[in-house]
C-alpha positions in Angstrom: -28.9 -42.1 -121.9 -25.7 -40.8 -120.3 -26.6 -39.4 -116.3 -26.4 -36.1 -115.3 -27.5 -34.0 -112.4 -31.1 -33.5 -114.2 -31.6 -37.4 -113.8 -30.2 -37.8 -110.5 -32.3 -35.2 -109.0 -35.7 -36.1 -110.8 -35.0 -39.9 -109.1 -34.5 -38.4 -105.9 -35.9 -34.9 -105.1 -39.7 -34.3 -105.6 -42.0 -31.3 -105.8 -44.4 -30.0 -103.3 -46.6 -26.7 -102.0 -48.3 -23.2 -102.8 -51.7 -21.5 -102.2 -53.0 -19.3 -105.5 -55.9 -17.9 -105.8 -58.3 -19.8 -108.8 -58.8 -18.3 -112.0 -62.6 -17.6 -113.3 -62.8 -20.8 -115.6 -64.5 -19.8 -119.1 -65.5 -21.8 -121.7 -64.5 -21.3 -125.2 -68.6 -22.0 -126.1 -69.6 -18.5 -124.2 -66.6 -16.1 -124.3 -64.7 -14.3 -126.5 -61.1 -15.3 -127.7 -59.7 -11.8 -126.2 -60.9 -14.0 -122.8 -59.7 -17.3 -122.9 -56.1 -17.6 -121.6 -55.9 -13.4 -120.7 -51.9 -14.2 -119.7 -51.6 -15.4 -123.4 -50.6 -13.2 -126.4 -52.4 -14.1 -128.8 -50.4 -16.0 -131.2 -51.0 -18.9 -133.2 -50.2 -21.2 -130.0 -52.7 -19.6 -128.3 -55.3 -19.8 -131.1 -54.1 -23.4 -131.7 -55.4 -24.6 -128.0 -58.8 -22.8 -128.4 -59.4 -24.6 -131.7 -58.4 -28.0 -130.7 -60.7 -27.5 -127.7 -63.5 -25.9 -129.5 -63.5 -28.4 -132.0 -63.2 -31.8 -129.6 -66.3 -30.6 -127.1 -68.1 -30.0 -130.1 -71.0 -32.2 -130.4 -71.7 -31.9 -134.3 -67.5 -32.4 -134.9 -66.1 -35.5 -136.3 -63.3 -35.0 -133.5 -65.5 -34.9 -130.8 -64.6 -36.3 -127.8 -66.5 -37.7 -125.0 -66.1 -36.3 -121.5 -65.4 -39.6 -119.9 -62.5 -39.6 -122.3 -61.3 -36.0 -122.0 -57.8 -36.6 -120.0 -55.1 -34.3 -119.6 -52.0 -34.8 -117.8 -49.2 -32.4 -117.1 -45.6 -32.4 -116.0 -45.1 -30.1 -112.8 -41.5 -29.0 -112.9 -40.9 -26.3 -115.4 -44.1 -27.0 -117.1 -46.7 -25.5 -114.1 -43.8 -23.6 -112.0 -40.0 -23.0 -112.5 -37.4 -25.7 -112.1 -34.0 -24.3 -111.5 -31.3 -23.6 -110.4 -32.5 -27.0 -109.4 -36.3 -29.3 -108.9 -37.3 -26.7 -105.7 -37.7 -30.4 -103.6 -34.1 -29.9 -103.6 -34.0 -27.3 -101.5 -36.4 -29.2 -99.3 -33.8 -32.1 -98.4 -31.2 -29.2 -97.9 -33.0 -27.8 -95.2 -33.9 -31.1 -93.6 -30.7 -32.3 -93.4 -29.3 -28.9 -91.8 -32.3 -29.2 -89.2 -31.8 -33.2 -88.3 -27.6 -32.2 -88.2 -27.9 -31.1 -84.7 -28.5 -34.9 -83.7 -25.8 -36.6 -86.0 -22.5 -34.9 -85.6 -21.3 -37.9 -87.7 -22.3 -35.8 -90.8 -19.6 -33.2 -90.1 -17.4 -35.8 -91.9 -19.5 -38.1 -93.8 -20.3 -37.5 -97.2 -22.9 -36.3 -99.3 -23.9 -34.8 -95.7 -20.8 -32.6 -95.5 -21.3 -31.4 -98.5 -25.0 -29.9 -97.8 -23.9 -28.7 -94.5 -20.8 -27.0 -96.0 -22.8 -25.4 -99.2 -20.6 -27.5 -101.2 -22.8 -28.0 -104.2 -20.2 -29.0 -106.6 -19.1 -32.2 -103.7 -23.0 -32.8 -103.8 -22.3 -33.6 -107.4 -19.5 -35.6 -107.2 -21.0 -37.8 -104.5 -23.1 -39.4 -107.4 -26.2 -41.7 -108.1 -25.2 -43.4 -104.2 -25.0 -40.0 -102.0 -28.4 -38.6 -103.3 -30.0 -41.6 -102.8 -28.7 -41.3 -99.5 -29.7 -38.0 -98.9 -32.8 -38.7 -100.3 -33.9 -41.1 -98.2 -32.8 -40.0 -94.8 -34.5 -36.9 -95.2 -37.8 -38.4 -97.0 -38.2 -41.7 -95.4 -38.4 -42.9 -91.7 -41.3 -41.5 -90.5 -45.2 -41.9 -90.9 -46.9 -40.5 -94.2 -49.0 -38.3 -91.9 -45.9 -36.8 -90.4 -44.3 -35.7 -93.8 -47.4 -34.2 -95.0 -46.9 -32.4 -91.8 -43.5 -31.5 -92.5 -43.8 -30.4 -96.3 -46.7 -27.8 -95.1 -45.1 -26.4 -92.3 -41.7 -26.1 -95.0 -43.7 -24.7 -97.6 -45.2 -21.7 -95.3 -41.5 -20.0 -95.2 -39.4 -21.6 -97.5 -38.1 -18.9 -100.1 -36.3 -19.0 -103.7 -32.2 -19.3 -103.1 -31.6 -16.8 -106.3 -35.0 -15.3 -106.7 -35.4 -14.9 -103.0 -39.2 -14.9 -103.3 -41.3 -17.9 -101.7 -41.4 -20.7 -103.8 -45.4 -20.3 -104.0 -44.6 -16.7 -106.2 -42.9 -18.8 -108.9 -46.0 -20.8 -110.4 -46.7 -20.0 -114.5 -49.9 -17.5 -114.4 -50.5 -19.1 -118.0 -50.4 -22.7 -116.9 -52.9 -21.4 -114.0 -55.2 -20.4 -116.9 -54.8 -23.0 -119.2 -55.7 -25.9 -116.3 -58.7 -24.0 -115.6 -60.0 -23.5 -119.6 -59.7 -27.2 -119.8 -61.4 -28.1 -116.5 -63.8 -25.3 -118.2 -64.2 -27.5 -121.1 -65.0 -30.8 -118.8 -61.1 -32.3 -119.2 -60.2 -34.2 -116.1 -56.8 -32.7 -115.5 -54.2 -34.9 -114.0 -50.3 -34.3 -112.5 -48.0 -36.9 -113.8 -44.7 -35.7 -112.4 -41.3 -37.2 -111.5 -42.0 -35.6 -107.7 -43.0 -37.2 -104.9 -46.9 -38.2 -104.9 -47.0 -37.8 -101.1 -45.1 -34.7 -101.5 -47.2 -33.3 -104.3 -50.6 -34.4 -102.4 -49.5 -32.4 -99.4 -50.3 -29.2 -101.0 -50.9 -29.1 -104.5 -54.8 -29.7 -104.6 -54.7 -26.1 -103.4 -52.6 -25.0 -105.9 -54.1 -26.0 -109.3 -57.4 -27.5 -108.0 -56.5 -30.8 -109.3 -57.5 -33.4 -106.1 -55.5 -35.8 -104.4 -56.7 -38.6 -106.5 -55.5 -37.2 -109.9 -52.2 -36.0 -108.7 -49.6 -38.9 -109.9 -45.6 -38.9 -109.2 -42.8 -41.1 -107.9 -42.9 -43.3 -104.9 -41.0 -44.5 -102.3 -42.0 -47.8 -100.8 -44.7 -47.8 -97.5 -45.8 -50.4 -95.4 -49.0 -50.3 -92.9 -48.2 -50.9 -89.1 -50.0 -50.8 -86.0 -48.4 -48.4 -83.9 -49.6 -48.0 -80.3 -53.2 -48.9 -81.6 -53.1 -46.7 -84.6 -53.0 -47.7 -88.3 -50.0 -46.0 -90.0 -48.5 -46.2 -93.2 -44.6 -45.8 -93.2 -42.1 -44.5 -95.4 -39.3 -46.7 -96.2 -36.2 -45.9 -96.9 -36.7 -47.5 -100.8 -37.4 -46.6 -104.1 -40.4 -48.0 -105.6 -41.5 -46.0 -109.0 -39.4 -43.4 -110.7 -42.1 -41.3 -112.5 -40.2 -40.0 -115.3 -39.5 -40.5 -119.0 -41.0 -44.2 -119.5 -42.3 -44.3 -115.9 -44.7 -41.6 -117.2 -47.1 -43.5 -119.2 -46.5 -46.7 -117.0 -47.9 -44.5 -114.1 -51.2 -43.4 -116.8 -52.0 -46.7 -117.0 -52.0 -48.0 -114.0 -53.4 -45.2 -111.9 -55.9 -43.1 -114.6 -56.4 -46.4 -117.5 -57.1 -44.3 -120.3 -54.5 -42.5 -122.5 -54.3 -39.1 -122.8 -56.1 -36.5 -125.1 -54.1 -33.9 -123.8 -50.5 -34.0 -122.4 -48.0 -30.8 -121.3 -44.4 -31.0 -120.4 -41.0 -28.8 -121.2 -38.1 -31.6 -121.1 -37.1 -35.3 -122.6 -38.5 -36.4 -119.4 -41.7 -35.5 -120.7 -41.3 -37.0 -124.1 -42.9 -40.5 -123.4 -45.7 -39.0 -122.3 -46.6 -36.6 -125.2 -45.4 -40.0 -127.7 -48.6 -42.0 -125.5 -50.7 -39.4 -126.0 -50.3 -39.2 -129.2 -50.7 -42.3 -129.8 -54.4 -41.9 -128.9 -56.9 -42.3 -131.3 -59.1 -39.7 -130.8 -57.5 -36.0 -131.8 -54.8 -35.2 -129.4 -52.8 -32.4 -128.5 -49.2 -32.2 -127.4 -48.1 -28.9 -125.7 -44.3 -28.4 -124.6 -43.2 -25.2 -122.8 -39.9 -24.0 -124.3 -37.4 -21.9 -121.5 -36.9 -18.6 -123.7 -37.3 -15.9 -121.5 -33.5 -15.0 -119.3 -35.3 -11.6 -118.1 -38.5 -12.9 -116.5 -37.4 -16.8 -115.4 -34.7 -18.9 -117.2 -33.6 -19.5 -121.1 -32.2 -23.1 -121.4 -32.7 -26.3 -123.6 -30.4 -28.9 -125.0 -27.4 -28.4 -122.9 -29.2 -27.7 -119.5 -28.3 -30.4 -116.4 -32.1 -29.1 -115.7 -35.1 -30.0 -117.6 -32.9 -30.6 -120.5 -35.0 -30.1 -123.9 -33.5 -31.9 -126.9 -34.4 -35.0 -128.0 -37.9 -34.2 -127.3 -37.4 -30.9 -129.1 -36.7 -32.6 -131.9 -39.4 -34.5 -132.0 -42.0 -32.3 -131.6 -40.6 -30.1 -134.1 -40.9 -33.0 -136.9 -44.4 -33.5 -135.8 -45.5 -30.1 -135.3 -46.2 -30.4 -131.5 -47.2 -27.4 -130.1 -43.8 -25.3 -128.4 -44.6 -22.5 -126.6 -42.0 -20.1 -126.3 -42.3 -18.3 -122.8 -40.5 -15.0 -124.1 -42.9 -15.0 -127.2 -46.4 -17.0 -126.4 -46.8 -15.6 -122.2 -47.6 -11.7 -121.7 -47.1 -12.8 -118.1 -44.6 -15.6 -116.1 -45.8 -15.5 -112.7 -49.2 -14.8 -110.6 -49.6 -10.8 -110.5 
């Protein structure tokens, strides 16, 4: 697959923060349709989920599938917030390296430093697979894993949107908000399987979507435990050890949850593995991807995008009659009220 900014940036930059307040879960057993999934219009996409869902927790269905087995994993970026102009962790390893230029007045002149420090995205760019790595890792390694929890929470209290120029925590999918909470409803253990940062995503996203520590899965940088002064510490090195994305996806399922999926959501190729696994399952399975249709409330993009690019995966799901969701059709409402 030929590299672009989309790859680059998913093996380097992960996701992280917000605080929203929970939606009531309701079941689809005791409520009515005009209920379930209120940010929904209610479209066949819409009525498609609440089937699928009514018929699997039902007892006297042939489909039905036990709760131990009710697993559903989504994709974070631009599948449970928005993703561009590019992954919001981005923005995070901007701002560290502005705050940690004051003691390296090397970076003035050294590249893909320069370019951060100069708003030079187009240099960031052209510095490649070699200066994001470097970025990457300066800014997200070196330090104890209890120190950049600290550091993406404090971050995450005033960071704001560059185009939007909201915080970050406005821009999460009221839908998506819903839809976790029908299933968790409907006793589906919901999982994050994201190309982010799992010690990044752990800082704050329990809070976010309810989902614990435990069941939030993402790329990893390598760690090793020290004694430090007396105290037990796990440190951040300055490696990649897992890229959670396209194939790394599935990997990451099995080794961390052991069952496939019954349920899997994402919006780009990156995804596409995982929706293929689930599929895959023997049990009824649903595969949900979140199509970027709506220019006026968030972003309209697809094939061509350097972001969450949607093609191949498109493709497929329209051959197998995956479920797409069209934000500008299928969502009454983008963002938390």
């Amino acid at each position: 697959m030929k590299t672009n900014i989309n790859t680059l940036f998913v093996l380097c930059f992960f996701v992280f923060f917000i605080k929203v307040s929970p939606v009531f879960a309701q079941s689809a057993s005791n409520t009515s349709t005009s209920e379930i999934l209120k940010s929904w219009n209610n479209t066949a996409n819409k009525q498609a989920i609440i089937a699928y869902v009514s018929d699997v927790t039902n007892p006297k269905s042939s489909n039905f599938i036990p709760v131990a087995d009710r697993i559903a994993t989504f994709d974070n970026d631009g599948t449970l917030w928005s993703e561009q102009p590019a992954y919001f962790q981005f923005f995070f390893a901007i701002d560290r390296v502005k705050k940690m230029a004051k003691d390296h007045p090397e970076w003035k002149t050294e590249q893909p430093f320069k370019a951060v420090l100069e708003n030079d995205m187009e240099a960031l760019k052209a510095s490649g697979m070699e200066g994001l790595i470097k970025l990457v890792m300066t800014t997200h390694a070196g330090m104890t894993s209890t120190d950049f929890e600290k550091m993406v929470k404090e971050w995450s209290k005033t960071a704001v949107h560059p185009t939007k120029k909201v915080p970050f925590t406005d821009m999460i999918f009221q839908p998506m908000l819903e839809l976790l909470t029908y299933l968790r409803a409907n006793e589906f253990k919901t999982y994050i399987v994201s190309g982010g940062g799992i010690e990044f995503m752990r800082a704050f996203l329990t809070d976010v979507y309810g989902i614990p520590t435990e069941q939030i899965i993402g790329s990893t940088v390598k760690t090793k435990f020290e004694i430090v002064d007396g105290v037990p510490v796990i440190n951040r090195l300055a490696e990649l050890d897992h890229n959670d994305d396209k194939g790394g996806k599935p990997e990451s399922i099995n080794k961390y949850i052991g069952k496939k999926p019954v349920f899997a959501a994402g919006n780009s190729d990156g995804d596409l593995a995982m929706l293929q696994y689930t599929d895959s399952n023997t049990y009824k399975s649903f595969q949900l991807y979140i199509h970027h249709t709506d220019a006026a409330r968030e972003w309209a993009y697809d094939r061509t995008s350097s972001i969450g690019k949607f093609d191949k995966g498109l493709d497929e799901a329209i051959a197998k009659k995956w479920t797409v969701v069209s934000m500008k059709t299928d969502w009454s409402a983008i963002y938390p009220r």
